[in-house]
Structure formats: structure tokens, C-alpha cells
C-alpha positions, 0 to 999 in steps of 0.5 A: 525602468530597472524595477519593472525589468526586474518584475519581469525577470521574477515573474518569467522565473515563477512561471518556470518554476510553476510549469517545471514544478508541474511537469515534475509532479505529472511525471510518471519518472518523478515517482519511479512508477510505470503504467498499468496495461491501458495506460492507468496510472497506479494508485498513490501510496504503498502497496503494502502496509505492515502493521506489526511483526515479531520476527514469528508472525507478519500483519500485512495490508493490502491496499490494492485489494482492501485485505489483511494477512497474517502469516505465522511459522510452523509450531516449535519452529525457530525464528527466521523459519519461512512465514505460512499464509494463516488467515486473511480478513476483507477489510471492505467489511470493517463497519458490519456487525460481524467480520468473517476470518478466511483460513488459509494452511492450518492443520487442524481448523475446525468450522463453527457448528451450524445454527 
């Protein structure tokens, strides 16, 4: 008789914890997120990924958009000068034969001749 009231003891605590473990997991706190406009929950994961960076340039992802950046200081500039939007790629493309670089804020870009 002692047994099965221990059984019931553990099998009502493995209950909690599923239901607790779940309201945890469900909840939009538990993470720190909020809720977009229209109630959508935003995406796991972060929003942004570094993928390398010298203290002159930056190579940001952009998981939201599928983009990546690179932003570099201006020429002669010392470290710790303000980084300037250079070039974005769309990372939707990766797997075509050709991947089109968009410039952004260079000086003296110059376009590739037509065919």
C-alpha cells in the first residue's frame, strides 16, 4: 500500500513538471522576446551573426532579411573610426552561378562595362 502511494506521489510530480516545463517553454517571458504587431512570435535564434571582424571591418548576417554587410572605416582612418556601410550581398542567391555584390558609400566605384 505504501508503494502505490509513492507511485502516485511521482507520477502527480512528472505531471508538474511536464505542464511546468511547457508553460516555461510556451512563454513569450522565458525568452526575453515580445510579440511583433499581430501577435506573431518572432523568429528563434539571433537577429544578427558576426562572421568576422578586425577592429577596421565588420561582416555582419542578417538572419531576418537573409543579407550580408560589410562595413569598413575610411582609408588612412585609424582603429576605432566609425565603420561605413561598403557592400551587402543577398544571401537567397547563394547556390546560382553568379551572386551580385550591391555597393553602398564608395567613392570611386566603378561599374563593369557592358557586354
Amino acid at each position: 500500500m505504501l508503494k502505490a502511494s509513492w507511485n502516485r506521489v511521482l507520477a502527480a510530480c512528472v505531471v508538474f513538471l511536464v505542464i511546468a516545463l511547457f508553460l516555461a517553454l510556451s512563454s513569450e517571458s522565458a525568452f526575453g522576446q515580445r510579440r511583433a504587431p499581430g501577435g506573431a512570435m518572432p523568429p528563434m535564434g539571433a537577429h544578427y551573426s558576426v562572421v568576422m571582424t578586425e577592429g577596421h571591418n565588420l561582416l555582419v548576417t542578417d538572419n531576418g532579411t537573409n543579407k550580408l554587410y560589410f562595413y569598413t572605416i575610411d582609408k588612412d582612418k585609424p582603429i576605432g573610426s566609425p565603420l561605413k556601410l561598403r557592400a551587402s550581398v543577398d544571401l537567397t542567391k547563394v547556390g546560382e552561378e553568379e551572386i551580385k555584390i550591391t555597393p553602398h558609400n564608395l567613392e570611386k566605384f566603378e561599374k563593369e562595362p557592358a557586354k
